[in-house]
C-alpha positions as CSV (number, residue, x, y, z in Angstrom):
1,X,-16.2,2.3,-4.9
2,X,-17.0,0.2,-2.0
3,X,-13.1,-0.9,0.3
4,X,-13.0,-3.2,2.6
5,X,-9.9,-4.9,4.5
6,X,-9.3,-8.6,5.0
7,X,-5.8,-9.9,6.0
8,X,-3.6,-7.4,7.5
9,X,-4.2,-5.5,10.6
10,X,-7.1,-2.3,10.5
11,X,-8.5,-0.2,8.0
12,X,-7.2,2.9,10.4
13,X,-10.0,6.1,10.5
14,X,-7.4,8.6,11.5
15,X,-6.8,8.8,7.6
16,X,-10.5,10.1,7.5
17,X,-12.1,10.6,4.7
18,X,-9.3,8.5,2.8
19,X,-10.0,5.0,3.4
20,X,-6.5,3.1,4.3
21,X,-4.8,0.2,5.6
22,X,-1.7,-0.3,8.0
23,X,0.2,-3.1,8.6
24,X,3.4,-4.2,10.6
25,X,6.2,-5.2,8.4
26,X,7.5,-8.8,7.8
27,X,10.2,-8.0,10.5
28,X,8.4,-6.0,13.0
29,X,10.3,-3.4,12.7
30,X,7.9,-0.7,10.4
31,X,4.4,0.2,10.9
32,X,3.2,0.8,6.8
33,X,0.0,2.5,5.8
34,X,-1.2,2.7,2.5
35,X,-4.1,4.8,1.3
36,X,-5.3,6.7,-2.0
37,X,-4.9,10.1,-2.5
38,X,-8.5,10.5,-3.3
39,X,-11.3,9.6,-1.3
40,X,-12.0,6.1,-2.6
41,X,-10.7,3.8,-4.7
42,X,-11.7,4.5,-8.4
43,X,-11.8,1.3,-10.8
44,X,-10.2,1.4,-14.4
45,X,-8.3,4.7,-14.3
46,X,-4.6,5.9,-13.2
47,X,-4.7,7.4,-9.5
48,X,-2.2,8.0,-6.9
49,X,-1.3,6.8,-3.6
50,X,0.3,8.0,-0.3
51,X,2.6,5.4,1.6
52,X,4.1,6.2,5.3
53,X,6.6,4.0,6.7
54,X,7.2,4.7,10.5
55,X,10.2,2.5,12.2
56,X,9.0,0.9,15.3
57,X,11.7,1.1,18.1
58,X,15.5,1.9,17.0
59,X,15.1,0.7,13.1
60,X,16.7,2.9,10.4
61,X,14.6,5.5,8.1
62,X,13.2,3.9,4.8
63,X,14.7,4.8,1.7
64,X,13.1,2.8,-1.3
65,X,9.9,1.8,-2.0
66,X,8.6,-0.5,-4.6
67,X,4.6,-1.7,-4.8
68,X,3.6,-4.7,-6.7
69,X,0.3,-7.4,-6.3
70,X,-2.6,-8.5,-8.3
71,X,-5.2,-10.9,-7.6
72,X,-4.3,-14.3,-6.7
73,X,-7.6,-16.0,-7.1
74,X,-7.6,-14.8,-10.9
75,X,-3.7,-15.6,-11.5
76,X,-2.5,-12.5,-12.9
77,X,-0.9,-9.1,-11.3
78,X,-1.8,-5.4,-11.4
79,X,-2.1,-4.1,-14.6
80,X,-0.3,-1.3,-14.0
81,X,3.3,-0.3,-12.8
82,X,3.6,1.7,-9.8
83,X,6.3,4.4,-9.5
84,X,7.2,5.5,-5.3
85,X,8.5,9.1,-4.9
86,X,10.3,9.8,-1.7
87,X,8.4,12.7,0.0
88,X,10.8,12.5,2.9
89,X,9.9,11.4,6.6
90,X,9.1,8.2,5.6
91,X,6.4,9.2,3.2
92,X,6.1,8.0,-0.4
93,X,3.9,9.4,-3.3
94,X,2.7,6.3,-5.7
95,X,1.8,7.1,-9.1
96,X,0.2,4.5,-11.9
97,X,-1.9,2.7,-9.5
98,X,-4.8,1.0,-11.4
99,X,-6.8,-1.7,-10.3
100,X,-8.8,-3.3,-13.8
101,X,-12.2,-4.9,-11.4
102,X,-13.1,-5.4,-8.1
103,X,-12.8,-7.8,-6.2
104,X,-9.7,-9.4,-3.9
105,X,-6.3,-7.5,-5.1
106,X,-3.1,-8.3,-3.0
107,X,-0.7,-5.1,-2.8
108,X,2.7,-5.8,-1.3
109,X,5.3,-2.8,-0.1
110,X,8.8,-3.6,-0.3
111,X,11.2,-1.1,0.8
112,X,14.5,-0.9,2.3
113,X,16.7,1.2,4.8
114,X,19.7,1.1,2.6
115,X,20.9,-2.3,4.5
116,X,18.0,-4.2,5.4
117,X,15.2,-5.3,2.8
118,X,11.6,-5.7,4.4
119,X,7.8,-5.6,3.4
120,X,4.6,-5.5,4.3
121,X,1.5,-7.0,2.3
122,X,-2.3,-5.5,2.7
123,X,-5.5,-7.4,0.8
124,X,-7.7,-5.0,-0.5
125,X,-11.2,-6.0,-1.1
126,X,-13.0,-3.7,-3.9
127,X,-16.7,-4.0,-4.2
128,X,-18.3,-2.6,-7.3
């Protein structure tokens, strides 16, 4: 399976040989990177996923996670529900992740310190 990134900041190769995708959060205040715990992303089956969410500056450790998307240009969501796990330090395991077909998905991360709700959205393009 083929990734590429459109609409949020870099695919970042320091995740080598993972493919992933960082982006700064709606309020500036967290640096998020998603990326599979596999090397690629697989089509129609379960797979995991690693999230880290860094605070930029003096904002307070994240702790909740919650992942939801789909594909807008098709209408519906994911077809799955994805479960976060803390893994402490920021870092989040993410089990059920299943995309159905490639193409354009939209995956948004919304998380919170405990005070302060925030998120960051990636587009994820999957090629066949």
């Amino acid at each position: 399976m083929l990734c590429a990134l459109s609409g949020c900041d870099t695919v970042t190769a320091t995740c080598a040989p993972q493919p992933c995708w960082s982006a700064t959060s709606a309020s500036g205040s967290y640096r998020v990177t998603l990326r599979p715990a596999e090397d690629s992303v697989p089509l129609r089956r379960y797979h995991h996923w690693i999230a880290e969410i860094i605070p930029v500056d003096t904002a307070a450790p994240v702790s909740a996670l919650t992942i939801d998307g789909g594909m807008d240009a098709h209408g519906h969501g994911l077809p799955s529900r994805p479960q976060a796990r803390s893994l402490g330090d920021g870092r989040f395991e993410i089990t059920g992740m299943l995309f159905n077909m490639s193409g354009e998905w939209r995956l948004v991360a919304a998380f919170s310190n405990g005070v302060h709700p925030d998120r960051a959205t990636f587009s994820i393009l999957l090629q066949p």
